[in-house]
C-alpha positions as CSV (number, residue, x, y, z in Angstrom):
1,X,72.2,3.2,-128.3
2,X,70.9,-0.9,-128.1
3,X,71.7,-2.7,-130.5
4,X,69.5,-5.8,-131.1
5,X,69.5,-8.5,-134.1
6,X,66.2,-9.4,-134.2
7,X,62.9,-9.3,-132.3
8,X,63.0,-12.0,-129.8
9,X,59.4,-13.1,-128.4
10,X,58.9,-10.6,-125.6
11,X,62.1,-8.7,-125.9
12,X,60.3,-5.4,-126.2
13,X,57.3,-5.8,-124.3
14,X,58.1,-3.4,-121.6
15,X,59.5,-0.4,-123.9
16,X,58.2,3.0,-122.9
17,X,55.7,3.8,-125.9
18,X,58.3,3.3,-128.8
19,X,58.2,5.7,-131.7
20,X,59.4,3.5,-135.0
21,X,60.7,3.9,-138.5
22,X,62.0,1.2,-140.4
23,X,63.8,0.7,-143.5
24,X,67.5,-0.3,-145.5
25,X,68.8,3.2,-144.0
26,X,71.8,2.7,-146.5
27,X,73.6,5.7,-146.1
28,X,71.4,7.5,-143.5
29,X,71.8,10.1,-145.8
30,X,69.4,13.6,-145.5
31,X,66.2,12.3,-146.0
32,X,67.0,9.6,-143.5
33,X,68.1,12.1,-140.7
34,X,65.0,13.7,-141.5
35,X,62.4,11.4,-140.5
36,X,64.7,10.0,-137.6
37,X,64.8,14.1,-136.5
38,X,61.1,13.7,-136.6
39,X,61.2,10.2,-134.3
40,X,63.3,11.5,-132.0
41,X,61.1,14.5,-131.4
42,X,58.0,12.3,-131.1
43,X,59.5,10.1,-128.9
44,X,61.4,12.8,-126.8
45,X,57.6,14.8,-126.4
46,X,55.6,11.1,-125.8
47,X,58.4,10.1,-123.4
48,X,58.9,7.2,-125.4
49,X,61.8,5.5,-127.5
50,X,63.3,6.5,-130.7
51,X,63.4,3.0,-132.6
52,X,65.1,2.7,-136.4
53,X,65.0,-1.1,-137.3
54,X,67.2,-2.1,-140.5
55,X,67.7,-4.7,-142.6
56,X,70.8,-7.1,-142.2
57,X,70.9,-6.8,-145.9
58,X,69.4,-5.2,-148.8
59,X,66.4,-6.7,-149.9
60,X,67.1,-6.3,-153.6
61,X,69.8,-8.6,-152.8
62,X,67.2,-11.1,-151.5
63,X,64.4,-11.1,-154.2
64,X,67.5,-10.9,-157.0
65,X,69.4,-13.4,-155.5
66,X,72.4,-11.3,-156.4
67,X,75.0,-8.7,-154.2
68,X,74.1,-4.8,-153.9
69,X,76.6,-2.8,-153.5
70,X,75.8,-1.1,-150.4
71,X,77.0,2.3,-149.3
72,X,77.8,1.5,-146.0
73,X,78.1,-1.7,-144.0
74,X,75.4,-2.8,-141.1
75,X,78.2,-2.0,-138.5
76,X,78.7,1.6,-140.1
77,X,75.3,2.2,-140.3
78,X,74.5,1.3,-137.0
79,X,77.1,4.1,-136.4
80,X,75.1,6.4,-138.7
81,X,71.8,6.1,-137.0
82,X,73.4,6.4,-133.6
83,X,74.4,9.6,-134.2
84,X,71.2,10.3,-135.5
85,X,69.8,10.4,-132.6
86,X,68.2,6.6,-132.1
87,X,68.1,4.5,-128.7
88,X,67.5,1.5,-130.3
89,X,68.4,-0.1,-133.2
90,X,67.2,-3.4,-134.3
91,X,68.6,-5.5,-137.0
92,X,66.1,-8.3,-138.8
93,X,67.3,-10.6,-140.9
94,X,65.8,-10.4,-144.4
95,X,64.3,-13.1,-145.7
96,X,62.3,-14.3,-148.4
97,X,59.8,-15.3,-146.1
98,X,59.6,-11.4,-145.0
99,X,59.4,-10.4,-148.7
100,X,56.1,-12.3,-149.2
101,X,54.0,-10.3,-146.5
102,X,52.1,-8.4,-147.1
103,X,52.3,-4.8,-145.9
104,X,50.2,-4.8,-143.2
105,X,51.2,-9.0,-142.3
106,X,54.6,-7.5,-142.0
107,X,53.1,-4.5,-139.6
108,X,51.2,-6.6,-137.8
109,X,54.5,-8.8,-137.2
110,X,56.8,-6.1,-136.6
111,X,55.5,-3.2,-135.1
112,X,52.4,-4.7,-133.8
113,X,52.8,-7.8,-131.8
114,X,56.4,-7.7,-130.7
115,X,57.1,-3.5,-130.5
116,X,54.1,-2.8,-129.5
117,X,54.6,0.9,-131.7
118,X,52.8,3.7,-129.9
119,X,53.8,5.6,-133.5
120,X,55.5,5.2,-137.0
121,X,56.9,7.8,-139.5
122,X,57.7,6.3,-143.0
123,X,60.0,7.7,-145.3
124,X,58.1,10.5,-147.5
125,X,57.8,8.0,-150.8
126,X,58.5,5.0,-149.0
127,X,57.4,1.5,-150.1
128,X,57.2,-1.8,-148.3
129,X,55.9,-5.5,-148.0
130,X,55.2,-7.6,-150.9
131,X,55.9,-6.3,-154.0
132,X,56.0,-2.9,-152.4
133,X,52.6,-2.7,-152.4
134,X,52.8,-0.7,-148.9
135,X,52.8,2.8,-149.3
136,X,51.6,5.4,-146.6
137,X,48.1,5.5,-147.1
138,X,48.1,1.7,-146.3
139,X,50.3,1.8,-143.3
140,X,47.7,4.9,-142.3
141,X,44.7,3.1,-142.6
142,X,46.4,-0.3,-140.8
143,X,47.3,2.7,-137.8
144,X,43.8,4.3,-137.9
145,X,42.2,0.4,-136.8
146,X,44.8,-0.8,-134.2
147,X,45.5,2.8,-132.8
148,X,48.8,3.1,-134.0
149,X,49.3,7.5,-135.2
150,X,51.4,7.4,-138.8
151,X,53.3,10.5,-139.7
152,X,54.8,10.9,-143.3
153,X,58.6,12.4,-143.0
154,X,58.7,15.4,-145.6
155,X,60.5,15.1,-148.8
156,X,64.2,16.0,-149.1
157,X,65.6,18.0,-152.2
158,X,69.4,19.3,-152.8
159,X,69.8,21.2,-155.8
160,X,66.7,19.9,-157.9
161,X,67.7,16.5,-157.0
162,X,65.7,14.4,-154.7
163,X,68.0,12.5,-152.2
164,X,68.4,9.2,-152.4
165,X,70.5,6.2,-151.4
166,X,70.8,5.2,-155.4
167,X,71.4,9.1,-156.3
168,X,74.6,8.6,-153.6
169,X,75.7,5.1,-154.5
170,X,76.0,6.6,-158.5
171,X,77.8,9.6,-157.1
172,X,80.9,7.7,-155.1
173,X,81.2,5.5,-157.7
174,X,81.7,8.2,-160.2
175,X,83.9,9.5,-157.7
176,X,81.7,13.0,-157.4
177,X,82.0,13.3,-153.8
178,X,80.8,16.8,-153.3
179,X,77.5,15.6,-154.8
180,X,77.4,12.6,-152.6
181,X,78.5,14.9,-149.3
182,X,76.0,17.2,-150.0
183,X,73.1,14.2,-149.8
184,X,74.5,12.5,-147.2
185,X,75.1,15.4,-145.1
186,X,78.8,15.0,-144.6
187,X,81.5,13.9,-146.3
188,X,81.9,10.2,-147.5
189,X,83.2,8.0,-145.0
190,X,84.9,4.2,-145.2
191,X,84.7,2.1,-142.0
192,X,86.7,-1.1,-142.0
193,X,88.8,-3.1,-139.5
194,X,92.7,-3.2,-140.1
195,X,94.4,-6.0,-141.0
196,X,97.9,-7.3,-141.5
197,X,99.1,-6.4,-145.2
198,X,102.4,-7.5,-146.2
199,X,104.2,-4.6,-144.7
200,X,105.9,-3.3,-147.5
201,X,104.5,0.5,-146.9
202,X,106.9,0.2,-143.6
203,X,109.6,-0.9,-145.1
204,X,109.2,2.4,-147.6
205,X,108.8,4.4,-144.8
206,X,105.7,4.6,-144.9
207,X,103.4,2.5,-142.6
208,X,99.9,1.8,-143.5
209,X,96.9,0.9,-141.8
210,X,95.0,-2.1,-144.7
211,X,91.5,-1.7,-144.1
212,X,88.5,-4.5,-144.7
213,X,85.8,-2.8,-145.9
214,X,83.5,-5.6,-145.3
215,X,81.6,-4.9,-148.8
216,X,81.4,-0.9,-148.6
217,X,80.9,0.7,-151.9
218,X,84.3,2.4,-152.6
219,X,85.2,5.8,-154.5
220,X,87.5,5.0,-157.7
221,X,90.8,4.0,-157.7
222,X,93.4,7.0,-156.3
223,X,94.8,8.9,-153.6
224,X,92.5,10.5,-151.2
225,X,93.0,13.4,-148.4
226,X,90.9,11.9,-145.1
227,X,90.7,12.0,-141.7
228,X,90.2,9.4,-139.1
229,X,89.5,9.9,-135.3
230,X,92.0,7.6,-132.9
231,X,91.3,7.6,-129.1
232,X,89.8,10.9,-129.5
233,X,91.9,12.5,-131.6
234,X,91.2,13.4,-134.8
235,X,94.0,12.4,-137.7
236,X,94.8,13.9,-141.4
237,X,95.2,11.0,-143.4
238,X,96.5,9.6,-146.8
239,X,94.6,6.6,-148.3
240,X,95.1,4.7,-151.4
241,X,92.7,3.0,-152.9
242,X,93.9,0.8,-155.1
243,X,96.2,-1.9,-156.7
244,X,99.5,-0.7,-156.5
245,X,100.9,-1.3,-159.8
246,X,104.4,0.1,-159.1
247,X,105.0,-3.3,-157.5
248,X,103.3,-5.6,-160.2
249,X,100.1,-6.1,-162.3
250,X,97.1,-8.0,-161.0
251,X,97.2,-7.2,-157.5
252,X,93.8,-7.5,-155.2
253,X,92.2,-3.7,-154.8
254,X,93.0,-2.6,-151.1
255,X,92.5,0.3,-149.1
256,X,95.6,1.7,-147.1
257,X,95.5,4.7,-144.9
258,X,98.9,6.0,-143.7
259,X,97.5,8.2,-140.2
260,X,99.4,11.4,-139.8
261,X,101.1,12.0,-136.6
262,X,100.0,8.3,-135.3
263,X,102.6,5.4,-135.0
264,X,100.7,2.9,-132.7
265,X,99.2,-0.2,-133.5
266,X,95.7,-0.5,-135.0
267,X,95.8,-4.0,-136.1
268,X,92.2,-5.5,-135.3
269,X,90.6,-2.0,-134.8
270,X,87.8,-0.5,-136.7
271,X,89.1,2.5,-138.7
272,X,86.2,4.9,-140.2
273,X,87.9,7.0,-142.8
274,X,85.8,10.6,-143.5
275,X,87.0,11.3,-147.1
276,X,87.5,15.2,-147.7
277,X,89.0,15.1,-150.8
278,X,90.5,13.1,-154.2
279,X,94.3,14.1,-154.8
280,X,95.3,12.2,-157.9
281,X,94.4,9.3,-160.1
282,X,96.3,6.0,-159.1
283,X,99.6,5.6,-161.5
284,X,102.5,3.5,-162.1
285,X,106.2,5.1,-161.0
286,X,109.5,4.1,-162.5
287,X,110.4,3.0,-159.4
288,X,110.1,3.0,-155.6
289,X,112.2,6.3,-155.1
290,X,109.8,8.1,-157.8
291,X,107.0,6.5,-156.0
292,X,107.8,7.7,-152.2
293,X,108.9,11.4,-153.7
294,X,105.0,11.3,-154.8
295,X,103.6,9.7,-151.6
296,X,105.6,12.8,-149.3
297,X,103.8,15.3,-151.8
298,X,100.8,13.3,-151.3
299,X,101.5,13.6,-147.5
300,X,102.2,17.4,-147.7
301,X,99.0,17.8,-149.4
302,X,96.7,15.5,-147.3
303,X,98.1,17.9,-144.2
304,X,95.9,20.5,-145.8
305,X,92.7,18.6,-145.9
């Protein structure tokens, strides 16, 4: 997949007849897949290109002037909508500027004179330009005069409940992650780049990989049963998400994975984790021989799945 951040002036003037969606993508949970499954079709039968262009950032965070937690990272949801099936991704900076056009401005801009979209399928309820006044009947009737076909991507339902990034952010941070697997499609996943911690899991025996999340929306504080592919290979694997309160009070949260059957270095790699399943709450031992008894059974169970 290409990856572009932004729409330089000309970039895309040669693209075989792209097929376009747009939107935060946060998650590319069900509904997302849907409507991509739809562009790739499209594209695949118009002999075009499959096109998803994102957000660098939520735009809530933009017009509130305030952090959203995000389910995934820009990096990890490039990821996401690779897999989906896109051949090119572009990234636009969001920008107040681009919150005050209006919907068919912001068509015009984006699809229009730099894409050059042959078609564009919008999410089934989805919303955009100034105060989301864009809707599909507007982005239909801005298609109909510049000869652009708009599709609406159907509506995606899982047990009564519509599927929706917000449905899935509520769901990890309750720490319901067979509700949020079942919107997203697959299990829950974590994708940061390893770091140097202070290296007391090694000196316990047990080595860690400490993971930057890079502002991912995390699950609540506890052990976890994962896996994590390496070179290939795919790895059982213990994470703790937490701060460690055996070894004092008022520690920083972190995220360390301990990789089964692995014992190279992964400093400066990106790590996903794929969370299968919550083992315990986070607790305070008496001491580090209570705590390493409980991170072997933790071990022993992770090696389940």
């Amino acid at each position: 997949m290409e990856r572009h951040l932004g729409l330089p002036a000309g970039r895309f003037a040669s693209l075989p007849s792209p097929i376009v969606t747009f939107g935060v993508f946060d998650g590319v949970h069900l509904g997302h897949q849907a409507v991509l499954a739809e562009v790739v079709a499209w594209a695949r039968e118009a002999k075009g290109t499959a096109v998803a262009m994102t957000f660098d950032r939520h735009p809530q965070a933009v017009l509130r002037g305030a952090p959203v937690q995000a389910i995934a990272s820009v990096e990890h949801r490039l990821r996401w909508l690779e897999r989906a099936g896109a051949a090119v991704a572009i990234v636009l900076p969001f920008t107040v500027e681009m919150a005050k056009l209006e919907p068919e401005a912001f068509l015009d801009r984006f699809l229009g004179q730099e894409l050059h979209a042959k078609g564009l399928i919008l999410g089934f309820d989805q919303r955009f330009g100034h105060n989301a006044a864009g809707d599909f009947a507007r982005a239909k009737a801005w298609g109909d005069a510049r000869g652009v076909e708009v599709r609406r991507g159907p509506e995606v339902v899982r047990a009564g409940v519509k599927v929706s990034s917000s449905a899935i952010r509520m769901a990890i941070a309750g720490g319901r992650l067979d509700d949020a697997a079942a919107m997203l499609g697959r299990p829950p996943s974590l994708l940061g780049t390893v770091v140097h911690g202070d290296g007391r899991g090694g000196r316990i025996g047990v080595p860690t990989a400490n993971l930057d999340l890079h502002h991912e929306l995390v699950p609540p504080r506890g052990v976890y049963a994962a896996t994590c592919e390496i070179d290939g290979k795919v790895h059982r694997t213990d994470v703790n998400i937490g701060q460690r309160p055996t070894f004092g009070s008022g520690r920083a949260e972190t995220i360390e994975a301990h990789v089964l059957d692995y014992s190279g270095d992964l400093s400066g790699r990106d790590l996903e984790l794929v969370l299968v399943r919550k083992l315990r709450d986070e607790r305070k031992f008496d001491g580090v021989e209570a705590l390493v008894a409980q991170i072997r059974a933790d071990i022993a169970e992770a090696r389940k799945g």
